[in-house]
N, C-alpha and C positions, 0 to 999 in steps of 0.2 A: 327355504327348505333344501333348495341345493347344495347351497353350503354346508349344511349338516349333513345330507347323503354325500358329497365328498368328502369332508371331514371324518365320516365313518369309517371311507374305504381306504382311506390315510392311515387310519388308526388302526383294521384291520392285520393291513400290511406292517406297521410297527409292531404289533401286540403278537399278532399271530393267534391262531382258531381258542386253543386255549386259554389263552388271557382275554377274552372279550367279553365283556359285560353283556347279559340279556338287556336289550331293549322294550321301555315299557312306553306303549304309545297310545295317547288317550285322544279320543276326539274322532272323526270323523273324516279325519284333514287326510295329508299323502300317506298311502301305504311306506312300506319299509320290509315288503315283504324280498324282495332281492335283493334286502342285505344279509339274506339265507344263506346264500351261495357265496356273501365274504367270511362266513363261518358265525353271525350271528345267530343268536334267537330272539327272534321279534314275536311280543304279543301286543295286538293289535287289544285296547281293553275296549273301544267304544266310545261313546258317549256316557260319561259317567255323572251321578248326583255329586254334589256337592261333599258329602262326608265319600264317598268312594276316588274323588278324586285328591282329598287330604291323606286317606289311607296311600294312593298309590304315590303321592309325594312322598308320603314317612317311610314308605319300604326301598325307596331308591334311595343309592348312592350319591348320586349328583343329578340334579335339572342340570338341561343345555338349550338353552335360547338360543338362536340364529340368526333374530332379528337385527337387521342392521340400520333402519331407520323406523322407529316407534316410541312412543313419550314413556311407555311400559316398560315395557309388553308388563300385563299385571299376573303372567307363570311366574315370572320374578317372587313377586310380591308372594306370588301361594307358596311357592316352592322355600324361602326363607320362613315362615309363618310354618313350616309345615319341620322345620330344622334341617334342607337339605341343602346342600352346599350346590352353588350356583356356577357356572361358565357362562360368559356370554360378553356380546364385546361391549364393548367402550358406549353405550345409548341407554336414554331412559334413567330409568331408576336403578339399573342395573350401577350405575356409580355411586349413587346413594346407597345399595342396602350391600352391593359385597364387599368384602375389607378385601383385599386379595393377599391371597397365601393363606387365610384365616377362615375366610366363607366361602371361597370359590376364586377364579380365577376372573377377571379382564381382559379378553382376547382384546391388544391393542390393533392389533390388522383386522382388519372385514374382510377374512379370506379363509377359507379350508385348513391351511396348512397353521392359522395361529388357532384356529378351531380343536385341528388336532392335536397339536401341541399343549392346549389346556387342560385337556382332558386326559394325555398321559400323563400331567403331572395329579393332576387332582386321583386320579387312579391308583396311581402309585403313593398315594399318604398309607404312612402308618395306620394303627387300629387308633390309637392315641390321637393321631391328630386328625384322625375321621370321627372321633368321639368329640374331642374341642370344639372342629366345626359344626355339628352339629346342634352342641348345645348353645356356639357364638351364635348361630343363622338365630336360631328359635329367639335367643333373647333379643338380636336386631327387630325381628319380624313383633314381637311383643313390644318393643318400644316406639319403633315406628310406625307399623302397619294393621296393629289392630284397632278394632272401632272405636273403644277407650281414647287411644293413641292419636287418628286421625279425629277424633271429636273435640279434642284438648289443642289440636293443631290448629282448625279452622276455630275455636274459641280466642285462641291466641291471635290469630288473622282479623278476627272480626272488631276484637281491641284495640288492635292495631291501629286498624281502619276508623274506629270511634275517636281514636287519640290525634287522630291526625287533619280531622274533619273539626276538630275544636275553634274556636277561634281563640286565640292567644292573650 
């Protein structure tokens, strides 16, 4: 989470008061509340159910992951599943479900400054290619990550695994 409270105040400083996106921050985790004072607006939602935390994926712009070592992180997973264009570096699944340019970006550095750097580009798309990616995330997140999706996976696994246990 530091990385992302620096990569904010990075962002801050490039964007300036007026171009900054409200921050929408679910969960219980670190506040974000003195990044007021870099001219955000931070609402803190809570601990959310399940459909209130799909809503607050579909109302954002882009998720931004910060994890730098994690087999997930599974916000990935919701935040595509939910159509919303992803940042986040180079770990997990996050190389499986973003295309980059297309769904979101691949911070190649584990550092602030490729953090903020992804997120001014993803900021700065057209209406056109925040419509694309939105509708690219949702059909990745439909082919890959839903239970349909992942039950057809592990079928396929399980076959596998019967085909290979044969004797010859």
């Amino acid at each position: 989470m530091s990385i992302l409270e620096e990569a904010l105040k990075k962002l801050a400083s490039l964007r300036g008061p007026g171009l900054l996106p409200t921050l929408l921050v679910a969960g219980n985790g670190a506040p974000f509340e003195a990044l007021a004072g870099e001219g955000y607006v931070v609402r803190q939602l809570g601990m959310l159910p399940p459909e209130g935390l799909a809503q607050a994926y579909a109302a954002a712009d882009l998720y931004v992951s910060p994890s730098v070592e994690d087999s997930g992180p599974m916000m990935i997973n919701e935040a595509v599943m939910s159509g919303t264009p992803v940042i986040a570096f180079d770990v997990g699944v996050a190389i499986d479900l973003i295309e980059p340019g297309a769904t979101g970006v691949i911070a190649s550095r584990r550092n602030a400054d490729a953090l903020a750097a992804a997120m001014t580009h993803v900021l700065d798309w057209s209406a056109d290619k925040k419509k694309h990616a939105t509708m690219r995330a949702r059909e990745i997140g439909l082919s890959r990550c839903s239970p349909t999706a992942q039950a057809k996976a592990l079928a396929r696994l399980a076959l596998s695994d019967e085909r290979q246990e044969r004797p010859a």
